[in-house]
N, C-alpha and C positions, 0 to 999 in steps of 0.2 A: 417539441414533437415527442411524442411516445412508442415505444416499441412492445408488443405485445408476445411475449414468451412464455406458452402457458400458462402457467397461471399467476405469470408475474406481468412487469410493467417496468420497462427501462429506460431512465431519461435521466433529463441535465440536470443537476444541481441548481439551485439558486443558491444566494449567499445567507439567504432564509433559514438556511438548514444546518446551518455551523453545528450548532447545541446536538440535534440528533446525529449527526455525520458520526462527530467526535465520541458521542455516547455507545454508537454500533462500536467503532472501531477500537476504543478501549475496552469491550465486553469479549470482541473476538478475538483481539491480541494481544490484551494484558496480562494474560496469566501464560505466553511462548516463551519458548527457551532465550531467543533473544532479550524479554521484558523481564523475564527470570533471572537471568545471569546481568541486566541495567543494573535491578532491585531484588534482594533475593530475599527481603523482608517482606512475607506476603499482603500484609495490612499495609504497609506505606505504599508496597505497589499498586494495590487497589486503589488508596487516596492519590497518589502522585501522576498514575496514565491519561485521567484525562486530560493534566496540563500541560501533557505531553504530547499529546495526540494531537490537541487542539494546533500547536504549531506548525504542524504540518495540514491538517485541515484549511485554517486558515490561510495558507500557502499556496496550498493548489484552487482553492475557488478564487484567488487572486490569478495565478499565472499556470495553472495547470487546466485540466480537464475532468469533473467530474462526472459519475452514473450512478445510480442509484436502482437498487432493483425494492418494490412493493406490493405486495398481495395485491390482486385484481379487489379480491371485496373489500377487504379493510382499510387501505394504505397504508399500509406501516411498513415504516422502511425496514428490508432483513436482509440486506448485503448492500453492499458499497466499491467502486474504485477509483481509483485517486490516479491519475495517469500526467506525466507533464511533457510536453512536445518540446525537447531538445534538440528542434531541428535549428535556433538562433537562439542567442545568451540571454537569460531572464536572470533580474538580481537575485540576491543571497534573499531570504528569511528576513525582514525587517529586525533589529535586536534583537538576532538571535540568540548569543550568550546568556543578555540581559535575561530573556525569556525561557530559555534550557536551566538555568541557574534559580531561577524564582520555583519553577515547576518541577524539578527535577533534586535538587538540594544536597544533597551528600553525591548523588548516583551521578552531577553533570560530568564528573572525570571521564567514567564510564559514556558518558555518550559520544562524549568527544574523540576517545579512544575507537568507538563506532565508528562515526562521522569518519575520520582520517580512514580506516580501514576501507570502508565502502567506498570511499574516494579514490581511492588505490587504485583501487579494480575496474571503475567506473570508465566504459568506452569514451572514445572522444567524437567516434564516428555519427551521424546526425542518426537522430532515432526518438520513441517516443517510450519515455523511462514507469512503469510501473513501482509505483511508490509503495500503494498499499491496498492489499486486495481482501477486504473483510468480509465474513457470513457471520450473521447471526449464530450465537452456541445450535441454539433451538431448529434452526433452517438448514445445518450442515448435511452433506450427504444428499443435496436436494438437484443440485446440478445449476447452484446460483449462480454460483462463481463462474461453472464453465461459459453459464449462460452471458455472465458480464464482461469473459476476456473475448467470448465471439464477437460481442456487440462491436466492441471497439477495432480487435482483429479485421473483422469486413473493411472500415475506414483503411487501416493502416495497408492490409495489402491491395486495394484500389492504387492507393498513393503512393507504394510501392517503399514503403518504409519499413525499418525493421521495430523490434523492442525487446527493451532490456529489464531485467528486475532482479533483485535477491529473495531467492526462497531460504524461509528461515527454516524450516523440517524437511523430514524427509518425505512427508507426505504430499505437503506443498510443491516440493519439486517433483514429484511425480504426475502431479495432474498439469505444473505447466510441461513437462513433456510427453504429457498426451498431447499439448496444444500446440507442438512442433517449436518450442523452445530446446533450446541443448546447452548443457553444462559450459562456461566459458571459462570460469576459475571457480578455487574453493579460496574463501575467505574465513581464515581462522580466528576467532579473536583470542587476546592471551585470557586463559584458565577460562575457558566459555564454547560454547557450542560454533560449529561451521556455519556457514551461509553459502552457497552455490549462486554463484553471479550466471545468469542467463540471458540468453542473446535466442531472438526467431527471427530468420530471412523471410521476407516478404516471400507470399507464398501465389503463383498465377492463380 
């Protein structure tokens, strides 16, 4: 089913769309402070994100929730999110070591350093966890994003659930608290930029 939001187009993922998912998502977020401070070699980062991404891509079209937003005329995908419904326990990453370590190379220290940090913080309470919310470079400032956290928001407060996510800037954190998210903790990494773990109560 398709949802029509101006002049876009919001719908499910297939497993079809690995290759572009991961292509948006590396374009949007490989060069943040977070993928800055993984790799702060700009050429390996460039070569190294999308094998990095992909593991989480592949992740969530396994056991998560995907959306995609696309130009009505063209179809091209220019935002993405990756949502996983923590409301019962879904396994680990298939190999995940094996596969952060082939993709990642010097930098898996630093993920794992991530990984542990995020988990720290990470509620236990049932909720549906925002993984990763991309726009195209090109499409920012367009109201894609807001447009993809409503789509999914509508579901979650019907069903009276909350969700959680880490905004990795400051800007980021400000659009999801226009979206009725609020700061739950600051996660610092050592020598590396904050992340704001956030939490939104189901809203009547």
């Amino acid at each position: 089913m398709s949802y029509a939001i101006q002049e876009l187009v919001i719908r499910h993922v297939s497993p079809f769309d690995t290759e572009e998912i991961t292509d948006l998502v590396a374009e949007a977020m490989g060069d943040g402070p977070v993928a800055r401070w993984l790799q702060p070699d700009p050429a390996l980062r460039r070569r190294t994100a999308p094998g990095y991404f992909e593991i989480f891509v592949d992740y969530a079209l396994q056991y998560g929730e995907v959306y995609s937003t696309a130009d009505a005329e063209d179809g091209r995908m220019c935002g993405v999110a990756l949502w996983f419904p923590l409301t019962s326990l879904i396994p680990p990453p298939a190999d995940y070591d094996r596969r952060i370590k082939e993709a990642t190379g010097t930098a898996s220290d630093r993920v794992h350093v991530l990984d542990a940090a995020v988990e720290e913080h990470h509620p236990l309470e049932p909720h549906h966890y925002l993984a990763f919310l991309a726009v195209r470079p090109t499409r920012q400032n367009e109201g894609i994003g807001s447009a993809l956290l409503d789509r999914h928001h509508a579901r979650l407060d019907r069903a009276g659930l909350p969700a959680y996510l880490e905004a990795n800037d400051p800007r980021n954190r400000d659009l999801y608290l226009r979206h009725g998210y609020r700061v739950r903790s600051v996660i610092q990494l050592p020598d590396g930029p904050p992340l704001w773990g956030m939490w939104r109560a189901p809203m009547a």
